[in-house]
Each structure stands twice: as C-alpha cells, then as structure tokens.
N, CA, C, O and CB atoms as a CASP TS submission, in Angstrom:
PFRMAT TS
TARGET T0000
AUTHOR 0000-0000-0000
METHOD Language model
MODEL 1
PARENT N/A
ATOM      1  N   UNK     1       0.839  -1.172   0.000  1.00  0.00           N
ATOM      2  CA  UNK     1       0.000   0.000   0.000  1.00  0.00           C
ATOM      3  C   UNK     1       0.883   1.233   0.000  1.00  0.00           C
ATOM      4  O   UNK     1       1.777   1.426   0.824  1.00  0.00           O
ATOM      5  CB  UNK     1      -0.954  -0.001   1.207  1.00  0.00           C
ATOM      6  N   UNK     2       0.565   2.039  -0.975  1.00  0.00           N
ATOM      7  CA  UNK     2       1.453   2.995  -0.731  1.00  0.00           C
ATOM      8  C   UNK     2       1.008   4.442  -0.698  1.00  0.00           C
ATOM      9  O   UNK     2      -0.205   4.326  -0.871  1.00  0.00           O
ATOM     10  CB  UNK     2       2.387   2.836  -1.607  1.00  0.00           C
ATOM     11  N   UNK     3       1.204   5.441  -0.606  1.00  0.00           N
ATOM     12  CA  UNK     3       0.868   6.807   0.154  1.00  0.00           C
ATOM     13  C   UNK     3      -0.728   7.326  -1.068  1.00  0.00           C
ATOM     14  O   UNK     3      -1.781   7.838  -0.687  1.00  0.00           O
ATOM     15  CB  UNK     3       2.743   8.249   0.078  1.00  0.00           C
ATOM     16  N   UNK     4      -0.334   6.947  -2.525  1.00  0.00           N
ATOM     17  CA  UNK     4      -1.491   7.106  -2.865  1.00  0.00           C
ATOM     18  C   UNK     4      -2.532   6.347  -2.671  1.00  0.00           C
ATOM     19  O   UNK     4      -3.597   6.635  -3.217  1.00  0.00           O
ATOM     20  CB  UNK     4      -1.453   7.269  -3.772  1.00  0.00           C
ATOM     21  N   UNK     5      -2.420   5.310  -1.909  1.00  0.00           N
ATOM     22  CA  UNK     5      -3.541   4.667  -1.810  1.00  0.00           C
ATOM     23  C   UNK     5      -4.282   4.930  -0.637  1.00  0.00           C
ATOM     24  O   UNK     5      -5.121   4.134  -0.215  1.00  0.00           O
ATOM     25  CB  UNK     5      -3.322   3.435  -1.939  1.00  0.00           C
ATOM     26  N   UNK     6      -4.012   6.031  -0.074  1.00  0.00           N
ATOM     27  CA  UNK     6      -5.273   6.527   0.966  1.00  0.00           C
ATOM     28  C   UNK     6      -6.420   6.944   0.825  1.00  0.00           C
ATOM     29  O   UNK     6      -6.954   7.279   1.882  1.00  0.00           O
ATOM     30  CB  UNK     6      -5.074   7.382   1.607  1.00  0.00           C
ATOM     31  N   UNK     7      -7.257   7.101  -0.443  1.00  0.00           N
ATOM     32  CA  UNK     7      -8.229   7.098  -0.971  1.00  0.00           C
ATOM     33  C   UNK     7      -8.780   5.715  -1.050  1.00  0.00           C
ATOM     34  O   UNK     7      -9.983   5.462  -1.106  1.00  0.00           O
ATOM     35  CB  UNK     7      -8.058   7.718  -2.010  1.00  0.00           C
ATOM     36  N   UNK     8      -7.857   4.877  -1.050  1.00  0.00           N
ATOM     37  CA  UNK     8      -9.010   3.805  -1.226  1.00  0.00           C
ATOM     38  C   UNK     8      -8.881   3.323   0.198  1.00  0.00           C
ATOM     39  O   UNK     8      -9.206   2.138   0.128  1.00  0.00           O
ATOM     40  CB  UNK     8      -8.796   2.513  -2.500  1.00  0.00           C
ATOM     41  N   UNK     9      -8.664   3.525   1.111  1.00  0.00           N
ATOM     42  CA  UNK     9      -8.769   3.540   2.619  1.00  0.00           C
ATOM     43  C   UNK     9     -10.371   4.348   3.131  1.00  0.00           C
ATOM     44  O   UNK     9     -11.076   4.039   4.092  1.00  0.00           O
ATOM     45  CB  UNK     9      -7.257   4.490   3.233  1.00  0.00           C
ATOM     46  N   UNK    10     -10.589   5.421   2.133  1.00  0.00           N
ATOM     47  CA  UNK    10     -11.670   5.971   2.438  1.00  0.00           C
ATOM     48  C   UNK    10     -13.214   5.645   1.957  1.00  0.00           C
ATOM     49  O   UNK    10     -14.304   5.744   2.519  1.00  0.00           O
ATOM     50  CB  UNK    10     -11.354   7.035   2.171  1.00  0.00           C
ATOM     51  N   UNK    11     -12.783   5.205   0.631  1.00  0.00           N
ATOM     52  CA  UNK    11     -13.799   5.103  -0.166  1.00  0.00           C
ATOM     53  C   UNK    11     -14.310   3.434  -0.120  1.00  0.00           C
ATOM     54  O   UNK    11     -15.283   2.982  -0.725  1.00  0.00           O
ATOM     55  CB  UNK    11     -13.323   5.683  -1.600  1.00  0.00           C
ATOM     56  N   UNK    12     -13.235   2.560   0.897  1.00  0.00           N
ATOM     57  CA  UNK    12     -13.719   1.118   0.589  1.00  0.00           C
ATOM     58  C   UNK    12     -13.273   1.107   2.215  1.00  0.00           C
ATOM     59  O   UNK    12     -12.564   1.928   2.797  1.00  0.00           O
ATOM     60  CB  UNK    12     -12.867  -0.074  -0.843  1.00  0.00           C
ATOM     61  N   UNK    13     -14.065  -0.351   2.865  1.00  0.00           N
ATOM     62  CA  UNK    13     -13.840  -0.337   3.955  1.00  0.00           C
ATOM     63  C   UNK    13     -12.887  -2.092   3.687  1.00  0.00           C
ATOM     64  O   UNK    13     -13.246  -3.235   3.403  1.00  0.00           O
ATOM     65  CB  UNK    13     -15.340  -0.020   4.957  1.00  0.00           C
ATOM     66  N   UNK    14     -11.381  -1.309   4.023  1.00  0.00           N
ATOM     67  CA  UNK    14     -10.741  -2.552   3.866  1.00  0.00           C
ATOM     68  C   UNK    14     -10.186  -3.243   4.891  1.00  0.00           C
ATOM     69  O   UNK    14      -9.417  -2.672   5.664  1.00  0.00           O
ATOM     70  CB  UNK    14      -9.871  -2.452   3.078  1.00  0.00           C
ATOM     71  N   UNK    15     -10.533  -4.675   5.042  1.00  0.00           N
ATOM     72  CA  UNK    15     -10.607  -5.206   6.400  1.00  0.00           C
ATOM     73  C   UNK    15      -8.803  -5.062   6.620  1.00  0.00           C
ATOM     74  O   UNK    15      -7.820  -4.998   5.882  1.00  0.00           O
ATOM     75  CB  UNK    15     -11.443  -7.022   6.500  1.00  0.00           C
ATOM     76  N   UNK    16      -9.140  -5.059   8.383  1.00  0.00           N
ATOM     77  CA  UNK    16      -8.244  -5.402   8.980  1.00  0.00           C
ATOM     78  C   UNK    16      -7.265  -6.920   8.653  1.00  0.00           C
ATOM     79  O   UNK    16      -7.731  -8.024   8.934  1.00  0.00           O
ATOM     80  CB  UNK    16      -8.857  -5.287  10.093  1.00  0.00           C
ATOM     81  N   UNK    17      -6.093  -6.777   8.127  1.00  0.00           N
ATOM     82  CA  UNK    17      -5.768  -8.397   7.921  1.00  0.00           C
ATOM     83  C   UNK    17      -5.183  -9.023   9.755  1.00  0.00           C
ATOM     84  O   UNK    17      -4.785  -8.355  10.710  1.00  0.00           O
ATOM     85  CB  UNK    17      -4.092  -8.562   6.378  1.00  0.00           C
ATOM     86  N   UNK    18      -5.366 -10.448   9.617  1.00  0.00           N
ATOM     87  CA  UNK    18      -5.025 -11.265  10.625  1.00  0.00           C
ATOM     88  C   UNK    18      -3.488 -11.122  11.367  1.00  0.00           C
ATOM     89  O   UNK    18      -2.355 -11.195  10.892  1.00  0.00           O
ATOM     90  CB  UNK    18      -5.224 -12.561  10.037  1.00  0.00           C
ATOM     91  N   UNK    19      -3.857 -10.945  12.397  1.00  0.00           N
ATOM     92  CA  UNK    19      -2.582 -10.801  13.007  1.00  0.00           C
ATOM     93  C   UNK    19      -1.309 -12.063  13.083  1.00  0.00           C
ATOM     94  O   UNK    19      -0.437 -12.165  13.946  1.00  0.00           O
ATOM     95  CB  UNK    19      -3.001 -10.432  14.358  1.00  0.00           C
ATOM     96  N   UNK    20      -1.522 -12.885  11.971  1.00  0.00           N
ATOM     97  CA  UNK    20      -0.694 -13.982  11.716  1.00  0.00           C
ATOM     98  C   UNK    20       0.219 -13.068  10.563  1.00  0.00           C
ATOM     99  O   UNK    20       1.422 -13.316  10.478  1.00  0.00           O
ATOM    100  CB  UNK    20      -1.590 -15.519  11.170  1.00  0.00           C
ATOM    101  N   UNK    21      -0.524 -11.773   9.487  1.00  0.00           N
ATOM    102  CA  UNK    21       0.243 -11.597   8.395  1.00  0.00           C
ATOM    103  C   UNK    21       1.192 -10.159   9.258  1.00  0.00           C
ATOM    104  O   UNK    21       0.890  -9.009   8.940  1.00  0.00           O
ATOM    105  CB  UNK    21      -0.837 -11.285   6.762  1.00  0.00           C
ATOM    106  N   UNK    22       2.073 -10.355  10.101  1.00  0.00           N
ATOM    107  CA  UNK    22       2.337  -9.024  11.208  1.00  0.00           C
ATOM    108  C   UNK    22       2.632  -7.836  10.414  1.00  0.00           C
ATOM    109  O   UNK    22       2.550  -6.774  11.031  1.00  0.00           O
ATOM    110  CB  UNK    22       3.711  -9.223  12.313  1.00  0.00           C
ATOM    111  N   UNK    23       3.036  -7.763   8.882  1.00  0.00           N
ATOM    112  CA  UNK    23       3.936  -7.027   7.880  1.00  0.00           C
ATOM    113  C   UNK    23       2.479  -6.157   7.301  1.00  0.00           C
ATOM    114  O   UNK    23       2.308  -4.956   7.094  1.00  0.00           O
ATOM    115  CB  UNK    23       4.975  -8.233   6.544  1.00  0.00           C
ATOM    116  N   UNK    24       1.588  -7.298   7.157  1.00  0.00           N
ATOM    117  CA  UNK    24       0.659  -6.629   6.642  1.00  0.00           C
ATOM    118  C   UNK    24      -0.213  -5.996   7.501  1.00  0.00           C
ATOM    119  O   UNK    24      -0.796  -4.920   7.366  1.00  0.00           O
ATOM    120  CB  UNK    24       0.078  -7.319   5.888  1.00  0.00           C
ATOM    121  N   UNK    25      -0.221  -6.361   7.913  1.00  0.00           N
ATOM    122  CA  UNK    25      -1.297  -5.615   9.578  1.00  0.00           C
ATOM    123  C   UNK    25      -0.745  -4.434   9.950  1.00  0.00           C
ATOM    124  O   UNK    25      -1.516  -3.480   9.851  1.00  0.00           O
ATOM    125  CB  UNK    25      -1.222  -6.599  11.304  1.00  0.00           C
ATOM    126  N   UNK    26       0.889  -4.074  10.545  1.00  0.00           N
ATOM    127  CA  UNK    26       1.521  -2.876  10.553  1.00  0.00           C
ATOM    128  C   UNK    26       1.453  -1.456   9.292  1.00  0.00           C
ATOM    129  O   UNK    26       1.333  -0.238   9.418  1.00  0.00           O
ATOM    130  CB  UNK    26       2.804  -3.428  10.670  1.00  0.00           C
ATOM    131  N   UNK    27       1.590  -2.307   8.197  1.00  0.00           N
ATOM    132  CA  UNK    27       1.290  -1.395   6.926  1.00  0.00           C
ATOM    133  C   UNK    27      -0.623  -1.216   6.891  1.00  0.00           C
ATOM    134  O   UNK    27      -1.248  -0.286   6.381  1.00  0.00           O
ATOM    135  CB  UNK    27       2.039  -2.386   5.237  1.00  0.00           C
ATOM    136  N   UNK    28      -1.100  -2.243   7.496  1.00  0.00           N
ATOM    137  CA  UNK    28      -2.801  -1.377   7.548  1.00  0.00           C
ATOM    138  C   UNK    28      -2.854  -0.627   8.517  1.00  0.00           C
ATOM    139  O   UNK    28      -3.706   0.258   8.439  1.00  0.00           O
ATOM    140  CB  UNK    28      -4.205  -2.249   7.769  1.00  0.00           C
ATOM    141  N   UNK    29      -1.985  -0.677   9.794  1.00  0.00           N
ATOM    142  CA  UNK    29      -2.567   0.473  10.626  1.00  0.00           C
ATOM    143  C   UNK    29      -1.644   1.603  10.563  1.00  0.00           C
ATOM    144  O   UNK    29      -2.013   2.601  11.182  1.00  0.00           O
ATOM    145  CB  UNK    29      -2.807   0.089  12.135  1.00  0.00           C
ATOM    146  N   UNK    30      -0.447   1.673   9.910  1.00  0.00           N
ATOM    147  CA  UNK    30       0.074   2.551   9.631  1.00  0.00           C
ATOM    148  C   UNK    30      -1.028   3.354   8.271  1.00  0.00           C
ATOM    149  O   UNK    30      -1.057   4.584   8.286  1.00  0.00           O
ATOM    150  CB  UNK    30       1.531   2.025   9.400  1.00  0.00           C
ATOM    151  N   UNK    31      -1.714   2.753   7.378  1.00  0.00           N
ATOM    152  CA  UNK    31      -2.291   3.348   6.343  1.00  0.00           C
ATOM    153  C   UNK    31      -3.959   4.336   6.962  1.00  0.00           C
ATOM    154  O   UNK    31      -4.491   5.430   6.777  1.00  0.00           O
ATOM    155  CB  UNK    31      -2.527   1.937   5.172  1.00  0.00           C
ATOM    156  N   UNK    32      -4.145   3.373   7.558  1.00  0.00           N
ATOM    157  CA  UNK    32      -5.436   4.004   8.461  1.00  0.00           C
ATOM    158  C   UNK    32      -5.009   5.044   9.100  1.00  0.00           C
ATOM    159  O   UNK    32      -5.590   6.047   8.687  1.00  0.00           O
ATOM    160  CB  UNK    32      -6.089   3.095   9.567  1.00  0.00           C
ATOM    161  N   UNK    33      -4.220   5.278   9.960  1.00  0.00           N
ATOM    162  CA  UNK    33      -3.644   6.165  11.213  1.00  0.00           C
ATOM    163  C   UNK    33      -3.593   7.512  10.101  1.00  0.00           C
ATOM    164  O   UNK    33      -4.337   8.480  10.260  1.00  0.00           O
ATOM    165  CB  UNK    33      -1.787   5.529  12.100  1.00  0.00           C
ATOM    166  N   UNK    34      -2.483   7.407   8.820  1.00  0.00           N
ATOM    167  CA  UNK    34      -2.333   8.570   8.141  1.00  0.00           C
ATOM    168  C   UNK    34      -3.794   9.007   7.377  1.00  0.00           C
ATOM    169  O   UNK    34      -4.110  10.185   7.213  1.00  0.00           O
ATOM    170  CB  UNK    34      -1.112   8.348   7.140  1.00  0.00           C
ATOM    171  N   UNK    35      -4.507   8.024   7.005  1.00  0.00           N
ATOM    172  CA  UNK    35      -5.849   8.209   6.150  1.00  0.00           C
ATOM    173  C   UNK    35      -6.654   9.074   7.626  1.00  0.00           C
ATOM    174  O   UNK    35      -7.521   9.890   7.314  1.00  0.00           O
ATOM    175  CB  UNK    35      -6.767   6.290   5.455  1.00  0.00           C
ATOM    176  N   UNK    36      -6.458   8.949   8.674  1.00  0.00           N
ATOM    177  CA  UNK    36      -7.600   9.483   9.577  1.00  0.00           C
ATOM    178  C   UNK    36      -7.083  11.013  10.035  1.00  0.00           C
ATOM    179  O   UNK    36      -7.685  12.078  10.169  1.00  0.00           O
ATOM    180  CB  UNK    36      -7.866   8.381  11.022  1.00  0.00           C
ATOM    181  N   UNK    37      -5.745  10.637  10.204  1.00  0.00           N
ATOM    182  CA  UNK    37      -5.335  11.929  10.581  1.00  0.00           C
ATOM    183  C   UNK    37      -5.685  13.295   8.924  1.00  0.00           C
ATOM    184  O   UNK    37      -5.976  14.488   9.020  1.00  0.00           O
ATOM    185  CB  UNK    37      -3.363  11.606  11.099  1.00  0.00           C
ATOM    186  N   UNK    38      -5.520  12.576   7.803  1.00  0.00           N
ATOM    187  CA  UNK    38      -5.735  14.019   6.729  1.00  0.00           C
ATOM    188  C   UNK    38      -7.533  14.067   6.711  1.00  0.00           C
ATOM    189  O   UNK    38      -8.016  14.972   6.032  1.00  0.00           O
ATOM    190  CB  UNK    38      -4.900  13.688   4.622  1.00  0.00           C
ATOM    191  N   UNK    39      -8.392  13.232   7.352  1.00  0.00           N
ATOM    192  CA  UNK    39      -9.475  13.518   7.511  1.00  0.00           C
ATOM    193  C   UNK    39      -9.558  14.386   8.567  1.00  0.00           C
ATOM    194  O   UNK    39     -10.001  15.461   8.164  1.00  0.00           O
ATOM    195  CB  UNK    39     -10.141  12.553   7.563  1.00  0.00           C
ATOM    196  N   UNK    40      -9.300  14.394   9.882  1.00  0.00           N
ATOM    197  CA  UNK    40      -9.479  14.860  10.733  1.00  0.00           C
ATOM    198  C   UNK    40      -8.906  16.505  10.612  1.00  0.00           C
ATOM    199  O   UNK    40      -9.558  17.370  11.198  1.00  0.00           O
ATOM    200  CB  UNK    40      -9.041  13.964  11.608  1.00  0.00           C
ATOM    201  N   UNK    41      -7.906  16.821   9.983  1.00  0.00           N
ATOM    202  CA  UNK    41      -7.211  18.056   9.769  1.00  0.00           C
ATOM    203  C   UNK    41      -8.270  18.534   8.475  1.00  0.00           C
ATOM    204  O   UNK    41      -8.390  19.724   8.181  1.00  0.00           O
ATOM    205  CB  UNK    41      -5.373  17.842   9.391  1.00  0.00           C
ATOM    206  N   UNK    42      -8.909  17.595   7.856  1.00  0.00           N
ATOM    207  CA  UNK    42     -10.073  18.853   6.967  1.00  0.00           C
ATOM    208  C   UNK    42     -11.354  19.143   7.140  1.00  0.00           C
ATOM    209  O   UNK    42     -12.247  19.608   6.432  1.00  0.00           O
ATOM    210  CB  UNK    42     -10.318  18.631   5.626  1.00  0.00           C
ATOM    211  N   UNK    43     -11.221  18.635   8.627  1.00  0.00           N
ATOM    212  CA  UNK    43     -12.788  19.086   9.345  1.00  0.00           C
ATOM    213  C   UNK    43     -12.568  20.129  10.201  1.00  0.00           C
ATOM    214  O   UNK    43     -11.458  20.403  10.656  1.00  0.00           O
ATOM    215  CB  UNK    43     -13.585  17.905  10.301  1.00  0.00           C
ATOM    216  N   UNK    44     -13.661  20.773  10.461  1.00  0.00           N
ATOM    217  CA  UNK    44     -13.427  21.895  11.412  1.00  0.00           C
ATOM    218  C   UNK    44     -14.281  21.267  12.791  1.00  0.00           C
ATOM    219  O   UNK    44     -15.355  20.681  12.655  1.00  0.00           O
ATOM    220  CB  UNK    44     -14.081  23.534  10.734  1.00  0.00           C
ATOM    221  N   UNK    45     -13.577  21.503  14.233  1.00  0.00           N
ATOM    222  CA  UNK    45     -13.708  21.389  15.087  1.00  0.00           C
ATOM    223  C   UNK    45     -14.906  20.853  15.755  1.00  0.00           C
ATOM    224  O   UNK    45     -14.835  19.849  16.464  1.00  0.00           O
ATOM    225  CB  UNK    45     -13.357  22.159  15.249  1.00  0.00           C
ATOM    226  N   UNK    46     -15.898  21.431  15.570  1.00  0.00           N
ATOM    227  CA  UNK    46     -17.039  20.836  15.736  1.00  0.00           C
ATOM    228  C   UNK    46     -17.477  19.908  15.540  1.00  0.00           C
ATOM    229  O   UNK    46     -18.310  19.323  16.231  1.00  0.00           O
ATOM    230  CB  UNK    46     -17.608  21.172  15.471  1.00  0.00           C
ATOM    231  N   UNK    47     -16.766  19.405  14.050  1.00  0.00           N
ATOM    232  CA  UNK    47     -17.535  18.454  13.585  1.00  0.00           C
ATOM    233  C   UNK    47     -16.916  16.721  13.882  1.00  0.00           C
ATOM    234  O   UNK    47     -17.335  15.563  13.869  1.00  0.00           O
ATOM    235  CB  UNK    47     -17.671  18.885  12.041  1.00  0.00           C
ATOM    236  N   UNK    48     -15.731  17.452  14.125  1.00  0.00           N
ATOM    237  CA  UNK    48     -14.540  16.320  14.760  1.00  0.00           C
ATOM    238  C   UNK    48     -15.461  15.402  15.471  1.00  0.00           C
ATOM    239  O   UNK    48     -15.226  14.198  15.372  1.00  0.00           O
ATOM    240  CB  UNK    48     -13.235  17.007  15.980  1.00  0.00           C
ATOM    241  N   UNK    49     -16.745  15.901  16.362  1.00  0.00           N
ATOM    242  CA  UNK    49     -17.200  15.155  17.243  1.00  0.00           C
ATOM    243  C   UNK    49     -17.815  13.745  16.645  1.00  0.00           C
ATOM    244  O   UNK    49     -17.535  12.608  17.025  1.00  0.00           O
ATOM    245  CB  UNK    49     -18.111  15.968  17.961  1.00  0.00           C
ATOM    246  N   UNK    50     -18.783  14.159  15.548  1.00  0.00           N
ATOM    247  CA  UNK    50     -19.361  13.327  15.047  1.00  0.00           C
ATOM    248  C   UNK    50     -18.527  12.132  14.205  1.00  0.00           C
ATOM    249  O   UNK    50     -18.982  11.168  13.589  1.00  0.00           O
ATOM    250  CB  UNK    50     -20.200  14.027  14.410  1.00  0.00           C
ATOM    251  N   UNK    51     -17.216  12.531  14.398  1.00  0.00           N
ATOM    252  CA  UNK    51     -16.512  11.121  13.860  1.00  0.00           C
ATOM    253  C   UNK    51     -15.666  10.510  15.196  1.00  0.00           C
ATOM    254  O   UNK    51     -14.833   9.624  15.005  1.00  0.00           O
ATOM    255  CB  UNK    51     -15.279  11.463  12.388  1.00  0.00           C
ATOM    256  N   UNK    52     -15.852  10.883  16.178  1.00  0.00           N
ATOM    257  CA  UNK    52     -15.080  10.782  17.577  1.00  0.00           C
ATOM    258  C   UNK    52     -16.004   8.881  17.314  1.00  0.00           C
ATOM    259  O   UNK    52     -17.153   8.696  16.911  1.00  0.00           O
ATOM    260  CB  UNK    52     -15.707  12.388  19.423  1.00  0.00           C
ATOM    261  N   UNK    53     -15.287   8.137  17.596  1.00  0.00           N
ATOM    262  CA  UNK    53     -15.314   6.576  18.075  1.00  0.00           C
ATOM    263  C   UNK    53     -15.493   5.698  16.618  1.00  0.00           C
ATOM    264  O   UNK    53     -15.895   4.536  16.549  1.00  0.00           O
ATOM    265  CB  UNK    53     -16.804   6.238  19.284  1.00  0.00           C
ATOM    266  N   UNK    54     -14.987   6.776  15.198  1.00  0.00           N
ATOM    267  CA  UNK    54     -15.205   5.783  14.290  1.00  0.00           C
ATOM    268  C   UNK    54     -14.002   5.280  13.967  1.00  0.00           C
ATOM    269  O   UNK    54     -13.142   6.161  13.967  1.00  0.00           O
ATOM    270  CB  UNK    54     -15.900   6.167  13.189  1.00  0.00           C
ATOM    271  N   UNK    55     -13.471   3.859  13.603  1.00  0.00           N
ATOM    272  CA  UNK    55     -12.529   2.862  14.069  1.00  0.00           C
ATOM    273  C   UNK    55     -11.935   3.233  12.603  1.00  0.00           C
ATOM    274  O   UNK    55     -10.732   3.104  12.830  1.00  0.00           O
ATOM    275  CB  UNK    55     -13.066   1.128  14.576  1.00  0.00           C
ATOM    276  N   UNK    56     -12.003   3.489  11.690  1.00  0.00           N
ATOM    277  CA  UNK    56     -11.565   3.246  10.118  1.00  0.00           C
ATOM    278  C   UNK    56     -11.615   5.018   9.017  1.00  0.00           C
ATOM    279  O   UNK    56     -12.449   5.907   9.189  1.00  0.00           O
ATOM    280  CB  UNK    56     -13.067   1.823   9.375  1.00  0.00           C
ATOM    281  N   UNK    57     -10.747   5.034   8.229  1.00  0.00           N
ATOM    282  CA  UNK    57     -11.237   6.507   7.939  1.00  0.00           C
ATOM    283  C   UNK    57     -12.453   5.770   7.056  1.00  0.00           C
ATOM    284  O   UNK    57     -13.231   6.647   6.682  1.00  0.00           O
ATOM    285  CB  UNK    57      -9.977   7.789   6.998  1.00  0.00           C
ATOM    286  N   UNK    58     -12.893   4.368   6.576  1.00  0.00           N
ATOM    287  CA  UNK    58     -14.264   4.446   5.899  1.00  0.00           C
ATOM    288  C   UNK    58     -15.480   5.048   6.341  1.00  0.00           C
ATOM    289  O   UNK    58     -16.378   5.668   5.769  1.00  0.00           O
ATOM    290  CB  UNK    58     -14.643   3.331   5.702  1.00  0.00           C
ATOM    291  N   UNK    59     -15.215   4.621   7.762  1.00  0.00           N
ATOM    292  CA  UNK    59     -16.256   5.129   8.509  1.00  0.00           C
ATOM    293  C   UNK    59     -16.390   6.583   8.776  1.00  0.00           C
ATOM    294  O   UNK    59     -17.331   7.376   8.721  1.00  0.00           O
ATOM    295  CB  UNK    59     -16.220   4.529   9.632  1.00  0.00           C
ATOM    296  N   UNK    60     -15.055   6.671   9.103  1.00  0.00           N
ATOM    297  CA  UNK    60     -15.546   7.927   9.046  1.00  0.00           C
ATOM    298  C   UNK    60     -16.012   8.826   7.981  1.00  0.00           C
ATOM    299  O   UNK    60     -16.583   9.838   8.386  1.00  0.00           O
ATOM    300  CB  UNK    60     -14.823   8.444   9.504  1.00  0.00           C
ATOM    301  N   UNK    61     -15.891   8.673   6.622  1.00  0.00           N
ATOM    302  CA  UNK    61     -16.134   9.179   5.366  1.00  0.00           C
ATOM    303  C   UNK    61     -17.558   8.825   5.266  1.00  0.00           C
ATOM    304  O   UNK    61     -18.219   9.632   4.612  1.00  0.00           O
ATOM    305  CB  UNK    61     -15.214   8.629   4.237  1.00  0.00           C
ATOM    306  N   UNK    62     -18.172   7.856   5.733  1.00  0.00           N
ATOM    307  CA  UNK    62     -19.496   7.331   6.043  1.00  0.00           C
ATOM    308  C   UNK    62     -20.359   8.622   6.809  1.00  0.00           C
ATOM    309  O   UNK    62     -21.420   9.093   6.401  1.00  0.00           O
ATOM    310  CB  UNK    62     -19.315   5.900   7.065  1.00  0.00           C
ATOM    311  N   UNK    63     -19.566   9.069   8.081  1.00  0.00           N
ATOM    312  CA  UNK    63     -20.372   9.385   8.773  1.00  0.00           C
ATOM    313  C   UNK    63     -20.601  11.193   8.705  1.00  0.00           C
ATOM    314  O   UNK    63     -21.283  12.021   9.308  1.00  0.00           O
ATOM    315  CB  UNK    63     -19.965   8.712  10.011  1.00  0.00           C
ATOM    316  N   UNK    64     -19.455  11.193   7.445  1.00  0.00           N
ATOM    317  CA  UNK    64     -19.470  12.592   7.108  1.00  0.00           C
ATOM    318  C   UNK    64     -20.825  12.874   6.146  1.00  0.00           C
ATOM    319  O   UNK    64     -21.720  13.719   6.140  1.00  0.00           O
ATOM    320  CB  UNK    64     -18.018  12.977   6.335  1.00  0.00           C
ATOM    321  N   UNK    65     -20.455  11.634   5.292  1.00  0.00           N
ATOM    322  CA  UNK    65     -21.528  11.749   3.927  1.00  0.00           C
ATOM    323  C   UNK    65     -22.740  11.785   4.817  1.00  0.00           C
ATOM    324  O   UNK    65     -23.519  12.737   4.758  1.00  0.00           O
ATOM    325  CB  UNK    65     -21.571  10.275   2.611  1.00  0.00           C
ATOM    326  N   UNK    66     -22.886  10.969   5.482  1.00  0.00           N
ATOM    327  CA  UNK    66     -24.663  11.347   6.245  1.00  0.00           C
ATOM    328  C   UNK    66     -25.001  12.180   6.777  1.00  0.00           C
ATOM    329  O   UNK    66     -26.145  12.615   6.914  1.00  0.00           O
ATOM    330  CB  UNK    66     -25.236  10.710   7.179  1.00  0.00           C
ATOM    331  N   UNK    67     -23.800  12.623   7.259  1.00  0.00           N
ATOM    332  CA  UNK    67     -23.588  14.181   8.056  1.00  0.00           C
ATOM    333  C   UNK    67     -24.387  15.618   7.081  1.00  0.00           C
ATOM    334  O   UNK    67     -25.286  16.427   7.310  1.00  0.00           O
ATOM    335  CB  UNK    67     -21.483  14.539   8.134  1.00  0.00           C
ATOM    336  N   UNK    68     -23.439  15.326   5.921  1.00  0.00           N
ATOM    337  CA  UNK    68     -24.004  16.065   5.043  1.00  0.00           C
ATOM    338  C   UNK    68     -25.097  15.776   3.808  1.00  0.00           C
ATOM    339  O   UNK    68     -25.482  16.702   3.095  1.00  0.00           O
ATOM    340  CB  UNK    68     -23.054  16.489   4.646  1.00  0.00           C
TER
END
C-alpha cells in the first residue's frame, strides 16, 4: 500500500488483515492512522465530534456523507 492509496482507505472499507500476516497488519494500521489523521485536519472542530469513536477513515467518510 502505498501513500497514494489513501483514498481507497476511504472510499472502501478494507478489512483489517489477521494478526498472523504481522507485515501486513503494521502497513494497515500505519495506512489508516495517516488516512484518519488528513481527515481529521479537513474538518473543522465541531464536527470532529461526530466522527469521535469511528474505528476506520471508511467510517468515518461514512459518517461525514450522512452528516451532510
């Protein structure tokens, strides 16, 4: 996965892999962590709330679209 592929972090909800593949699991939560943080920096404050406890940036892109 590589830095352009944080769009499809948003737009697809891609599972967590098994903690047997450790290489791949580190590169998904390293990909999530950066996909949530450039979501979170293009919301304004308020709205931060309504994505406060969502686990994935899918979700959270989910909970924007319903938002709006």
């Amino acid at each position: 996965m590589e830095n352009n592929g944080m769009k499809e972090f948003i737009d697809n909800d891609i599972p967590k892999p098994p903690t047997s593949y450790a290489q791949d699991l580190a590169e998904w939560k390293k990909c999530v962590a950066k996909a949530r943080r450039i979501i979170l920096k293009g919301v304004q404050d308020h709205i931060i709330l309504n994505l406060h406890g969502k686990e994935t940036p899918y979700t959270m892109s989910q909970a924007l679209t319903d938002l709006f």
